[in-house]
N, C-alpha and C positions, 0 to 999 in steps of 0.2 A: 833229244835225249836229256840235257843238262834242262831245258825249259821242266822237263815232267818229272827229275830230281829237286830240282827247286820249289816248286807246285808243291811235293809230298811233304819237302819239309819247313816249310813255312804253318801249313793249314794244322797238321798234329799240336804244334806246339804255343801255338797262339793259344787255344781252347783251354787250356790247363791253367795258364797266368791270367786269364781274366776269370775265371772259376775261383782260382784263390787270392784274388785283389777283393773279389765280389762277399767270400766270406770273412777275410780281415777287416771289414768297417767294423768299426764298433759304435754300437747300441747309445741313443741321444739321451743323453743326463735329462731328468725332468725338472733337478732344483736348478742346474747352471743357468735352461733354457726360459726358466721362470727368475730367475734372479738379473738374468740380462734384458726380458720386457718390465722386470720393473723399474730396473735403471733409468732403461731409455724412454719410460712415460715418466720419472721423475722429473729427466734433465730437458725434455721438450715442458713440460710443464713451467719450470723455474724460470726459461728462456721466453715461453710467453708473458709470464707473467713480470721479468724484465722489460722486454720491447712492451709489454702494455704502458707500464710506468714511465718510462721514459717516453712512451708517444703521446701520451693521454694526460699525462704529468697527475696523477690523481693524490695529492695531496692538501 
């Protein structure tokens, strides 16, 4: 008896909190997501061309 109280109220209430987890994301910024790939081809760029100089010593 307590197994198939337990069963009924587990399964109802689960369904509802990932229902409104699923519609709280919010929507992905297009400048932030564009502003942080060009960051990070800036500072992979500077870093090679760092370890180039100092491997290659091109002066």
């Amino acid at each position: 008896m307590s197994k198939k109280k337990n069963a009924k109220k587990t399964t109802p209430l689960k369904v509802p909190k990932i229902q409104k987890v699923l519609e709280q994301q919010p929507e992905k910024n297009n400048t932030l997501v564009l502003g942080g790939v060009l960051l990070a081809m800036s500072s992979i760029g500077l870093l090679i061309f760092v370890l180039s100089d100092k491997v290659f010593q091109l002066s």
